[in-house]
KEKE-3310 file (N, C-alpha, C; in steps of 0.2 Angstrom, whole numbers, plus 5000, padded with zeros to 4 digits):
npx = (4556:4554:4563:4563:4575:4580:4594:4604:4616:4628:4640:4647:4658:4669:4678:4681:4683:4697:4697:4690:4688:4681:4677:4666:4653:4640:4633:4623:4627:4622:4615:4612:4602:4599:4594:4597:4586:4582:4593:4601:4615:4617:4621:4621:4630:4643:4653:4665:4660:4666:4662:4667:4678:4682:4696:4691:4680:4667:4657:4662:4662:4670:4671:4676:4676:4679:4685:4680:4670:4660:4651:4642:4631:4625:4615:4605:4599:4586:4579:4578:4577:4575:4578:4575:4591:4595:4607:4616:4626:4626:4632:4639:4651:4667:4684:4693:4703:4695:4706:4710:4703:4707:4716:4722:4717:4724:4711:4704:4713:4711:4710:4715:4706:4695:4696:4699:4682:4676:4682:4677:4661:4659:4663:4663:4661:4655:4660:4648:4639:4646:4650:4636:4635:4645:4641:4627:4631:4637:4626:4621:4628:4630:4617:4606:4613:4619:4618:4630:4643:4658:4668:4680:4686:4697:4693:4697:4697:4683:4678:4680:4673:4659:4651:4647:4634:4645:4657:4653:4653:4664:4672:4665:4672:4685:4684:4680:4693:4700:4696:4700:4695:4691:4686:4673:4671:4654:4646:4630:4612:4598:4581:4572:4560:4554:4557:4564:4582:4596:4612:4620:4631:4638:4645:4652:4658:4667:4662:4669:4661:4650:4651:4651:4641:4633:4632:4626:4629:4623:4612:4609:4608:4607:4607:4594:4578:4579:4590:4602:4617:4630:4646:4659:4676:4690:4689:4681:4685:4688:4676:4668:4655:4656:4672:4688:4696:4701:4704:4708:4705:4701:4684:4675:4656:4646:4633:4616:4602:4594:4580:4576:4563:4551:4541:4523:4515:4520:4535)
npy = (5990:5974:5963:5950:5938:5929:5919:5912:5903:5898:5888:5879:5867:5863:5853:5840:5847:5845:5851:5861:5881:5892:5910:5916:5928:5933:5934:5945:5957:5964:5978:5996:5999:5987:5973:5955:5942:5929:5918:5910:5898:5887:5871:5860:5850:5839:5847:5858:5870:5883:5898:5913:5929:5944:5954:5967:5966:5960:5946:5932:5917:5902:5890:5873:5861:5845:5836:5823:5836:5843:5852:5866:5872:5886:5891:5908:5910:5923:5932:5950:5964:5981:5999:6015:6030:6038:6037:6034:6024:6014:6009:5996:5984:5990:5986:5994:6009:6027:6032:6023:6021:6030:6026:6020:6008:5998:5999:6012:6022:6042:6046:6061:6067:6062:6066:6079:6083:6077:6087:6099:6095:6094:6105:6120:6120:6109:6094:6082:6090:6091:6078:6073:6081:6075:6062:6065:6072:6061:6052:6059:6060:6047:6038:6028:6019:5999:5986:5973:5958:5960:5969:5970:5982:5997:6012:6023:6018:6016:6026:6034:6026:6016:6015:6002:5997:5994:5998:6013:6012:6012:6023:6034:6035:6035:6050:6053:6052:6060:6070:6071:6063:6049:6033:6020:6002:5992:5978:5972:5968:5976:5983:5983:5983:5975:5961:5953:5957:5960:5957:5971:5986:6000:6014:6021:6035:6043:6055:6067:6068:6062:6053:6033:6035:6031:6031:6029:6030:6024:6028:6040:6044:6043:6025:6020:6011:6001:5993:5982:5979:5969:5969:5976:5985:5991:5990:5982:5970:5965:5963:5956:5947:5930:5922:5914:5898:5887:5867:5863:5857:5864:5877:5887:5890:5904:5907:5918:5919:5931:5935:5950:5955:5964:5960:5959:5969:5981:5977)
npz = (4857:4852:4842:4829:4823:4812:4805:4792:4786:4774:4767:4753:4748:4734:4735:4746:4763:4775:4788:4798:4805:4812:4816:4824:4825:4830:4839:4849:4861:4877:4883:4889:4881:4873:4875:4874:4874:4869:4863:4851:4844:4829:4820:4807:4808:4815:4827:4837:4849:4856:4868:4869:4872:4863:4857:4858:4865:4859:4861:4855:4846:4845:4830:4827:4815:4812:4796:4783:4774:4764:4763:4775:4786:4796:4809:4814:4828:4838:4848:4852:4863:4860:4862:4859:4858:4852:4845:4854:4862:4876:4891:4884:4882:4885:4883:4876:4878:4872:4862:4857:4843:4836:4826:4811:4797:4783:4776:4780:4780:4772:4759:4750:4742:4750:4763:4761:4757:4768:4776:4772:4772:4785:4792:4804:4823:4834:4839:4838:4829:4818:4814:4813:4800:4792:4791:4786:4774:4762:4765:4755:4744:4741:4737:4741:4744:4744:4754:4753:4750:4758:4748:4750:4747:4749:4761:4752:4737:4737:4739:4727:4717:4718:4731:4741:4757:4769:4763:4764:4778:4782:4774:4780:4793:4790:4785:4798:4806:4798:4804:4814:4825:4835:4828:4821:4815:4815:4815:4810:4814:4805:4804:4791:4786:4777:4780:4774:4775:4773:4780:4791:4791:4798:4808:4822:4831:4843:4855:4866:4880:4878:4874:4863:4848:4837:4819:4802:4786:4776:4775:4784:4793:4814:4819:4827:4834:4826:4825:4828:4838:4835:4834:4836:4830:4822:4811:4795:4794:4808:4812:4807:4803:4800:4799:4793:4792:4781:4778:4765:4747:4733:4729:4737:4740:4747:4754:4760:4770:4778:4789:4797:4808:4817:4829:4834:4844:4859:4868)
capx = (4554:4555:4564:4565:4579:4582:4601:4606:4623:4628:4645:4646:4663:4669:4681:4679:4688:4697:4697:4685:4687:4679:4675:4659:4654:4634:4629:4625:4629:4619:4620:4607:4599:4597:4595:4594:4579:4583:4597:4605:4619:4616:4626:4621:4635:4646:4657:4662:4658:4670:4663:4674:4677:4687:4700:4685:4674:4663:4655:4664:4662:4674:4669:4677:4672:4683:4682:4679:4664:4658:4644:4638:4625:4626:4608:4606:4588:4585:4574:4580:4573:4579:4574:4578:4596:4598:4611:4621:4629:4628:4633:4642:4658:4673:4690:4700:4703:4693:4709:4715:4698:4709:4720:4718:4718:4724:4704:4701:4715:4710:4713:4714:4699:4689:4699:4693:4676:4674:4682:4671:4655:4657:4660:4665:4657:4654:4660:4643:4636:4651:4647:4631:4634:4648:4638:4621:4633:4638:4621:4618:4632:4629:4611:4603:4620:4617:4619:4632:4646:4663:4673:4689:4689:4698:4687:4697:4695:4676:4674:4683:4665:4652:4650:4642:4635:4650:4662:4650:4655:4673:4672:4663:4677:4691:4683:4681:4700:4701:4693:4704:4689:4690:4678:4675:4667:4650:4641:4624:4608:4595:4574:4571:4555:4551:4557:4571:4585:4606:4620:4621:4638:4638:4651:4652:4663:4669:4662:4670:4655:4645:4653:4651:4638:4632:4631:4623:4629:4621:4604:4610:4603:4608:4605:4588:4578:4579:4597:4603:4621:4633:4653:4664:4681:4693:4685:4673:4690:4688:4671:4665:4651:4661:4678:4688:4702:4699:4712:4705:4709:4697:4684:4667:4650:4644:4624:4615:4598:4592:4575:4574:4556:4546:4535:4519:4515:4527:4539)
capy = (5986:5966:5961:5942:5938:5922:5920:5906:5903:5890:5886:5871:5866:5860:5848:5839:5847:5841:5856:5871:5885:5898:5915:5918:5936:5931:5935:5952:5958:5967:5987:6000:5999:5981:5966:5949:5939:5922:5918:5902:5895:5880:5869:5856:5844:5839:5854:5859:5877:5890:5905:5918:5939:5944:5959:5972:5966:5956:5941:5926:5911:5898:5883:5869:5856:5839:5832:5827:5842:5845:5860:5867:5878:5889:5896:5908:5914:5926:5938:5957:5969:5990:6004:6021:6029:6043:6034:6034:6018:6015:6001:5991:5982:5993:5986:5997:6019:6028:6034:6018:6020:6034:6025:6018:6001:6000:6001:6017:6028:6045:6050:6068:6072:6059:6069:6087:6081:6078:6093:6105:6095:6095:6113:6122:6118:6105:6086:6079:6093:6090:6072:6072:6083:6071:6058:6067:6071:6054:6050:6062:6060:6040:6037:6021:6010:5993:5979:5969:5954:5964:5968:5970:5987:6002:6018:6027:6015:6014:6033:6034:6023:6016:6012:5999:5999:5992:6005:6018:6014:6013:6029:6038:6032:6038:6054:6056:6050:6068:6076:6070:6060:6042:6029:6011:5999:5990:5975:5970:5970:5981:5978:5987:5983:5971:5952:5950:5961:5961:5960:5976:5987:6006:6015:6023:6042:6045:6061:6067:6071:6059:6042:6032:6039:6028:6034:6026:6035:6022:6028:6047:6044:6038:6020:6019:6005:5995:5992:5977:5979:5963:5967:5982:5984:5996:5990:5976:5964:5962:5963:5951:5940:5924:5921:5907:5896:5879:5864:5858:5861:5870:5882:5890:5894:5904:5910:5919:5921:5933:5940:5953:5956:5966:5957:5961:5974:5984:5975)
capz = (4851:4849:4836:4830:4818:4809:4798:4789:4782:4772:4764:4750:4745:4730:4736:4754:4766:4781:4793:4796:4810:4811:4820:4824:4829:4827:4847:4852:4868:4882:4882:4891:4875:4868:4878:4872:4877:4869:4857:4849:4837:4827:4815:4804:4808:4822:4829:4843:4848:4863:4867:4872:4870:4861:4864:4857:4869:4855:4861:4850:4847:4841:4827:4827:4813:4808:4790:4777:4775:4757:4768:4782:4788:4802:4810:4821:4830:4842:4849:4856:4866:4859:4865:4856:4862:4849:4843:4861:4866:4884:4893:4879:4886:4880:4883:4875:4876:4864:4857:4851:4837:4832:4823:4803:4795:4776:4771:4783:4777:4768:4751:4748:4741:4755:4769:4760:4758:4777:4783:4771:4775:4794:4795:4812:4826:4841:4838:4837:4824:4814:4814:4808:4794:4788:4790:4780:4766:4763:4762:4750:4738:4737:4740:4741:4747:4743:4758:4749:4752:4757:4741:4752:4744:4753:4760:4747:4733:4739:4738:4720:4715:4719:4736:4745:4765:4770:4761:4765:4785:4780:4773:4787:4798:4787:4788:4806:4807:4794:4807:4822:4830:4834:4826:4822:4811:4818:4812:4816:4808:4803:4803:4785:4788:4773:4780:4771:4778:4775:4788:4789:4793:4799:4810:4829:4833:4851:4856:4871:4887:4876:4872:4857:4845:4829:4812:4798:4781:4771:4778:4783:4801:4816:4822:4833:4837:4821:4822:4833:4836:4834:4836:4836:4827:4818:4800:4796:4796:4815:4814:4802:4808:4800:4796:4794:4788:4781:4775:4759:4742:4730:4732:4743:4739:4752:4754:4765:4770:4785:4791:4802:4809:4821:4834:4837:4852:4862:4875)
cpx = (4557:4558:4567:4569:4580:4589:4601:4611:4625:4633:4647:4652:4664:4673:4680:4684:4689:4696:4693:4685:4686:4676:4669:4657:4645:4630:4630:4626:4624:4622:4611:4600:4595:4599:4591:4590:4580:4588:4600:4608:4618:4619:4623:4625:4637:4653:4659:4662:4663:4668:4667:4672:4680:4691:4697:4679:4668:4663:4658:4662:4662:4670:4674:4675:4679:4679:4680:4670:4664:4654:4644:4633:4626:4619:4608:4598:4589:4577:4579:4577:4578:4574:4578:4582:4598:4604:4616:4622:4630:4627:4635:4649:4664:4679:4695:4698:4700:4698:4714:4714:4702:4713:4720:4720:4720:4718:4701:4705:4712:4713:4714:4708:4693:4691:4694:4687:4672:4676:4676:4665:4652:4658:4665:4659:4658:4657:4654:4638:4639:4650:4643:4632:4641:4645:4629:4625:4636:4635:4617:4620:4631:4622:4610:4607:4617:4619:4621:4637:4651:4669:4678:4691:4691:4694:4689:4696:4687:4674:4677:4678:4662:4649:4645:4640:4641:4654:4659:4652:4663:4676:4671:4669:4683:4692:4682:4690:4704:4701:4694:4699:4687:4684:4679:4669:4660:4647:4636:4619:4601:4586:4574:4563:4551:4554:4563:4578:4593:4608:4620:4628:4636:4644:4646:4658:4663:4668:4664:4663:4650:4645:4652:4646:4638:4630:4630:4625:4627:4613:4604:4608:4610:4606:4599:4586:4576:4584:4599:4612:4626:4640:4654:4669:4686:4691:4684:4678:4689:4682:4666:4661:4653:4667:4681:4694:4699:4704:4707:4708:4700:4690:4677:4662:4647:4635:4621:4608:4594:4585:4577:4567:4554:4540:4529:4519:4523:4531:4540)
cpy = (5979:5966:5953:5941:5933:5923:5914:5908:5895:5889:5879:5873:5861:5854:5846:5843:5845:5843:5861:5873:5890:5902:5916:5924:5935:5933:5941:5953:5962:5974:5991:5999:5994:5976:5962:5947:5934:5921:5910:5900:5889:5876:5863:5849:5845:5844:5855:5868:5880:5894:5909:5925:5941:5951:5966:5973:5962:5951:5937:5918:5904:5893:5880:5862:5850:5837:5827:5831:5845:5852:5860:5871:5880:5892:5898:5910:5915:5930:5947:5961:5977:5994:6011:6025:6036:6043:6034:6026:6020:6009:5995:5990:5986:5992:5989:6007:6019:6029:6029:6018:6028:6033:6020:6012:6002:6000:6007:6022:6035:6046:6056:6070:6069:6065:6078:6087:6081:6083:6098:6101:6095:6100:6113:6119:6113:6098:6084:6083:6089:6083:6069:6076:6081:6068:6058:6067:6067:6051:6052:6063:6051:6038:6028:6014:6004:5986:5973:5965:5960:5961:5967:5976:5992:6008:6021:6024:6016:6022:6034:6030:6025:6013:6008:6002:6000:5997:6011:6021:6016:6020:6034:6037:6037:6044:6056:6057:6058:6074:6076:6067:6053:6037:6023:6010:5994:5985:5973:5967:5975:5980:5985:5986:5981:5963:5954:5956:5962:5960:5968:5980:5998:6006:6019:6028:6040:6052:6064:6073:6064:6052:6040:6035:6036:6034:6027:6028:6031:6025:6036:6047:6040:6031:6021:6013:5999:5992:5987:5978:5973:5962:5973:5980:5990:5993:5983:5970:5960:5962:5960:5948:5932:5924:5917:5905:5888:5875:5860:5861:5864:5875:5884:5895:5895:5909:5910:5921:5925:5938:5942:5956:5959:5963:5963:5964:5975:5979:5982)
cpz = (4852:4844:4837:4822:4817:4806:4800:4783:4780:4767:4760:4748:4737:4729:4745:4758:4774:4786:4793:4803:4810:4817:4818:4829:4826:4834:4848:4860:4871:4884:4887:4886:4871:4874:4875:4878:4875:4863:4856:4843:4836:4824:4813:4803:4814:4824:4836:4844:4856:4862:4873:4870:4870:4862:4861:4863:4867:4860:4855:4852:4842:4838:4825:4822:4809:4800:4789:4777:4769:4760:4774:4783:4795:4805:4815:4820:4836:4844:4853:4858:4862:4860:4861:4860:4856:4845:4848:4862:4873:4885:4889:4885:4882:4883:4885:4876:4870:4860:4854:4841:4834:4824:4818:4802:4788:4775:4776:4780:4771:4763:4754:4747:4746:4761:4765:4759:4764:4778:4779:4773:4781:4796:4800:4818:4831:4838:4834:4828:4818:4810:4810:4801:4790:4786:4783:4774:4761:4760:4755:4744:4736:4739:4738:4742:4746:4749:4753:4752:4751:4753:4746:4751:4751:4754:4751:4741:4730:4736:4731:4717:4717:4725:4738:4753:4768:4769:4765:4773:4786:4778:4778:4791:4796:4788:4792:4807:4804:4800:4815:4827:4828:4833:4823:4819:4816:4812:4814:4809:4810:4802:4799:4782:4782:4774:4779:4771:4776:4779:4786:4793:4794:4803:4817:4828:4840:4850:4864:4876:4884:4877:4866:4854:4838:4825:4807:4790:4775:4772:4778:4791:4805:4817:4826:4834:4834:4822:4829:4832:4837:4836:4832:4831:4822:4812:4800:4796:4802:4818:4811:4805:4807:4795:4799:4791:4785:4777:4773:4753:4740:4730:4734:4739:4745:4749:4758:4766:4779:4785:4798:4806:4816:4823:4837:4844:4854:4869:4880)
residu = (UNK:UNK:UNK:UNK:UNK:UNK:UNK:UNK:UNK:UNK:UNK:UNK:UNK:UNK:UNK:UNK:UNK:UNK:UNK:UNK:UNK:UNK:UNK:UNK:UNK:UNK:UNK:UNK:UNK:UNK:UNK:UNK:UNK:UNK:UNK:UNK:UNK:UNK:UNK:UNK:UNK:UNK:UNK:UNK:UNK:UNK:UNK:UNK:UNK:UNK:UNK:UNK:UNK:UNK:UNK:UNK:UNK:UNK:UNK:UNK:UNK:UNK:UNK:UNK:UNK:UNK:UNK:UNK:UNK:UNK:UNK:UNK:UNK:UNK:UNK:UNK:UNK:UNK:UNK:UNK:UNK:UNK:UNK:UNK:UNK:UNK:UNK:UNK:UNK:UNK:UNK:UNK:UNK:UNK:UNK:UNK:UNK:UNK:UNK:UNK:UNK:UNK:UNK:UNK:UNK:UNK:UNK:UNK:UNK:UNK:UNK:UNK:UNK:UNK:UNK:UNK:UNK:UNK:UNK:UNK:UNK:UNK:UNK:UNK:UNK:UNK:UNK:UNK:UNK:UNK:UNK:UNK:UNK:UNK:UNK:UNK:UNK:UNK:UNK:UNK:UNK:UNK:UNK:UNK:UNK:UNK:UNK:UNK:UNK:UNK:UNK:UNK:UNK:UNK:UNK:UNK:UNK:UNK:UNK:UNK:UNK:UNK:UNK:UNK:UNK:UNK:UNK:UNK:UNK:UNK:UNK:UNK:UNK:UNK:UNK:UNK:UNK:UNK:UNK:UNK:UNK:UNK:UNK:UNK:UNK:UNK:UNK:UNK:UNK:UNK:UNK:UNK:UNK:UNK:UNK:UNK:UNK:UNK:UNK:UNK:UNK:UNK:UNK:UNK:UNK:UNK:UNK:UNK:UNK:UNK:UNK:UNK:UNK:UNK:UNK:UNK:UNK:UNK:UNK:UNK:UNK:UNK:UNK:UNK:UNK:UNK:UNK:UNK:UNK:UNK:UNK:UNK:UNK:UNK:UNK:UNK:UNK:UNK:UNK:UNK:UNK:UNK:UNK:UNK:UNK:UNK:UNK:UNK:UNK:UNK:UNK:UNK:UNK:UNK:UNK:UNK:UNK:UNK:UNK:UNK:UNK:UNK:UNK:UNK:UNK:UNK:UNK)
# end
């Protein structure tokens, strides 16, 4: 499947500021499954741009912008090539041991009742079984996840409401961690097959014989070949598509607008 993705980012300050640096986690990488075909970052003012990759194996790349800077706009556009993978990663750049993704962030630890949750919905059984029916019953205690701007909140927080996507990956996560089985946050995006799309946030398990192994629990599925993947990370902290510092005083309106789209005929 083609997919051509437009986003735009657009940050207006209420006072000038003099500095802006930001992370950009907005370039996908090249895996068995997804290769880029034509990509490009853009900026609305002068900058300067470093890319690098970072200690994930993410594709980065540094911004740079001098003051004074009331806005900016960020726009990326691409095209990708995916092909259906059952939700298997193969061929991603991976750094690090899978058993670092065992260990929590303050917004992955379980609760109690998150942790009992998982083990009674994943049952006995193989890894991968287990997996999936964490990840289905997730989908089917908070249905219709909402692709929103992250609260910050913790999984257990998150799972004591009303979860967004985001949470929803943060959650999955926590309970794999329950269930002794390393796993990691993902951001990317998603063709939802009306134009107008979200960033969107799931999570990856380490299944040993397999390898990584996407989950979607705001969806109940794996990943297939709607899903463009963006940048890995033990929770969406280190996998945020921008983050940033800036030396100014007071304070940020940020708005985003992203199409994800399916190209005519098959690649």
């Amino acid at each position: 499947m083609r997919l051509a993705i437009d986003h735009h980012t657009r940050y207006r300050f209420s006072s000038p500021q003099q500095r802006l640096v930001q992370t950009l986690r907005l370039t996908p990488g090249d895996t068995h499954d997804q290769t880029v075909v034509d990509w490009r970052i853009d900026v609305d003012c002068d900058v300067r741009l470093r890319d690098t990759i970072d200690g994930f194996g993410n594709r980065v790349t540094m911004l740079y912008a001098e003051g004074p800077l009331t806005e900016i706009a960020i726009t990326v556009a691409g095209q990708v090539l995916t092909t259906e993978a059952d939700g298997l990663v193969r061929g991603s750049n991976e750094p690090l041991p899978p058993e670092l993704f065992g260990r929590t962030t303050p917004r992955t630890v379980p609760s109690a009742a998150l942790a009992e949750l998982a083990r009674a919905s994943a049952g006995a059984g193989d890894a991968l079984d287990r997996l999936h029916r964490w990840n289905l019953a997730l989908a089917t205690r908070f249905p219709d996840a909402a692709d929103l701007p992250d609260s910050g909140a913790t999984a257990a927080e998150a799972f004591a409401g009303e979860p967004d996507a985001r949470d929803l990956a943060h959650i999955f996560i926590a309970g794999a961690s329950a269930l002794g089985l390393p796993a990691r946050y993902v951001s990317g995006y998603r063709n939802c097959g009306e134009g107008t799309c979200p960033p969107h946030g799931w999570a990856e398990a380490w299944v040993a014989g397999l390898g990584w192994v996407g989950f979607d629990p705001s969806a109940g599925i794996s990943p297939d070949a709607n899903y463009v993947r963006m940048a890995t990370a033990l929770d969406f902290t280190g996998a945020a598509p921008i983050a940033g510092i800036r030396q100014g005083a007071g304070i940020e309106e940020l708005s985003v607008a992203l199409q994800v789209e399916r190209m005519n005929g098959e690649a």
